[in-house]
N, C-alpha and C positions, 0 to 999 in steps of 0.2 A: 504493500500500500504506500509505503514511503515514494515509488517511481511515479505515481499518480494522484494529482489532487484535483477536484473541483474546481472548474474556472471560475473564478473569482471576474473575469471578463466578458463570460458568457452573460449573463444578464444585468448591466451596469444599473446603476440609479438610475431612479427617471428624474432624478433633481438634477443630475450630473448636468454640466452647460459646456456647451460647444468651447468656448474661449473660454478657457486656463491656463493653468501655468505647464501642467505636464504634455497640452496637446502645442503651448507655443513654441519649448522645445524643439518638439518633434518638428516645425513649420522650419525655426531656426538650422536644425541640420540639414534637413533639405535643399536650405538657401544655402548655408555656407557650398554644397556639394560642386555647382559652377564656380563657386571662387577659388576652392582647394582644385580643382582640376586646372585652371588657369594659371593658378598658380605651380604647380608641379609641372604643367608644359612649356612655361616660359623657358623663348631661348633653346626650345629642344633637350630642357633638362640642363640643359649646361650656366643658367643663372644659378649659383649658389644660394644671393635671396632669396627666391625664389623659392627654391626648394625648403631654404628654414622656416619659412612663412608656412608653406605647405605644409612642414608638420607640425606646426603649431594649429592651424586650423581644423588640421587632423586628429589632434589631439583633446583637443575643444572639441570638438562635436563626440568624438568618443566617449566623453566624461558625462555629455545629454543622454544621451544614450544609455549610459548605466546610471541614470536617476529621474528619468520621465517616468516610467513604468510604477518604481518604486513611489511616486509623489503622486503617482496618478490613485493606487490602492491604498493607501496610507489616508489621502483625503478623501476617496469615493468621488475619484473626477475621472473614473473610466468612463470611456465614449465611445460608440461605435465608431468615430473615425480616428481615434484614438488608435484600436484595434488594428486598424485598416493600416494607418499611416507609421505607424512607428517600423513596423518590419519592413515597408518600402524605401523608408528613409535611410537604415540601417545596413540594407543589401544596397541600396543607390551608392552610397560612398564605399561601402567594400569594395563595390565592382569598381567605381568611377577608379581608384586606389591601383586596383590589379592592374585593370586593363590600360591606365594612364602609367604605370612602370613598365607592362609587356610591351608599349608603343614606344617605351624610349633606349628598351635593349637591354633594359634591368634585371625583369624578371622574365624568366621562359613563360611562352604561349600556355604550354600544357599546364603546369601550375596553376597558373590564372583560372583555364579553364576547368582545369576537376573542380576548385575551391567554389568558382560561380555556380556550376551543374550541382554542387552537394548544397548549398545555400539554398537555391530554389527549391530544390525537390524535398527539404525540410520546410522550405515555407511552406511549398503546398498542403504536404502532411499536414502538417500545424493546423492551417485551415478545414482541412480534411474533419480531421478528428475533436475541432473546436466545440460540437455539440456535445459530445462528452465529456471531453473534459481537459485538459492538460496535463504534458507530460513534465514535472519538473525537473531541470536541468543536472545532469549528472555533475562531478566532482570536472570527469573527464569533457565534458560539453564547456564550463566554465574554464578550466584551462586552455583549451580550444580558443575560445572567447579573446582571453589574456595577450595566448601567445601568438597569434593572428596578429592582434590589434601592435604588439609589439613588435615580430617582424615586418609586417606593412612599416611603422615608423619609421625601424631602422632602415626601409629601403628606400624610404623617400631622401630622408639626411646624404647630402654627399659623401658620405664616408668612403674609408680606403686602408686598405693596409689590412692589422689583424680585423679590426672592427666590420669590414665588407665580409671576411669570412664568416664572422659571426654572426652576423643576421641570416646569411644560408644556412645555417645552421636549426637555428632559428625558426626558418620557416620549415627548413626541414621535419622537423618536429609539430609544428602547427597544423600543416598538410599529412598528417600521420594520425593525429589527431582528429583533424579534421574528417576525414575518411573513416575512420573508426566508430564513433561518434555518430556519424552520419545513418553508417548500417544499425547501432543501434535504437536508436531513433525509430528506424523505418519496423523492429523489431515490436520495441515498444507500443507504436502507434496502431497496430495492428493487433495486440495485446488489448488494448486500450476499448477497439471497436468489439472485442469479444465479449471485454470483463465490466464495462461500464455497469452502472445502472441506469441509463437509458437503454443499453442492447441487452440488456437480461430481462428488462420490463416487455422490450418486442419482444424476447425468447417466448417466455411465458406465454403473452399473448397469442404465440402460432400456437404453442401447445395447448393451451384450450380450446382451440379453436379446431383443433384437429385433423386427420389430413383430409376431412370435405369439405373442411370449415363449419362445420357442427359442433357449439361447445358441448353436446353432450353424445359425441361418439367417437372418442379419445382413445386409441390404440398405440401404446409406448411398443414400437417395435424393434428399439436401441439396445444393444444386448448389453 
């Protein structure tokens, strides 16, 4: 029971109000998302500014990121576009990230791409399985989280010498994690649509209902 709790976002207040602090956040990362990409392409990568800016504003929006959610359930300012908007915001700048370092010769294609294909097909899940309930974030999911956001940094920063090795490093472990993680996830989620109590409340219901749909001519023929 510890992998699975009750979404607390499934059914928000109805007092909840569109404009708040946790959904302005979430607008804020967004916004920042075109500035930190201009930023990180100026010059083809080769303004040093540039690049420190970049991950400063990288670093800032990370930090909304790991406190909209928690300010959103704390006050009872969850929102369905809350819901909606925090995970798009979150993958926007991952991706803007990868795929603005794979354009400048930084980080390999492939990288980029497993990291985006396993982000998406977790959100989807996510969405998937939102009616019953959430899965809460493993030990190994939150390291993930960490060491992502920290390789990403270190590959925006000009760095050179031992310090360039160490962020492949780095990521190597991220992208290890990340893939791990992903599967189970995909594990859990599927878990999740068997074990709920909304999918046991449908179980019941076929089984009363019987195989003519008769509740009163119920034949268990399960051995």
């Amino acid at each position: 029971m510890s992998d699975v709790a009750p979404d607390p976002a499934a059914t928000p207040p109805q007092t909840a109000r569109l404009v708040n602090l946790p959904n302005a956040l979430t607008m804020l990362r967004l916004a920042v998302v075109p500035v930190f990409a201009v930023l990180l392409l100026a010059d083809h990568g080769s303004s040093t500014a540039g690049r420190y800016w970049a991950t400063l504003f990288f670093a800032l929006a990370i930090i909304t990121d790991r406190y909209d959610g928690q300010i959103a359930r704390r006050r009872g300012q969850v929102t369905e576009f809350g819901k909606l908007a925090d995970p798009i915001a979150d993958k926007a700048l991952t991706g803007t990230a990868l795929i603005g370092l794979s354009v400048l010769g930084l980080l390999p294609w492939w990288v980029t791409l497993a990291i985006l294909v396993r982000e998406v097909w977790v959100t989807l899940l996510r969405f998937w399985v939102i009616r019953h309930g959430v899965i809460a974030a493993s030990r190994g999911g939150k390291l993930k989280t960490v060491l992502q956001a920290l390789a990403i940094g270190l590959y925006i920063l000009p760095l050179s010498g031992v310090l360039a090795s160490v962020r492949w490093w780095v990521m190597g472990v991220a992208l290890v994690l990340t893939l791990v993680t992903g599967i189970d996830y995909v594990y859990r989620a599927l878990a999740l649509r068997r074990t709920s109590a909304r999918a046991m409340a449908a179980a019941d219901a076929r089984r009363a209902a019987g195989p003519t749909g008769s509740a009163g001519s119920v034949t268990d023929t399960a051995a």
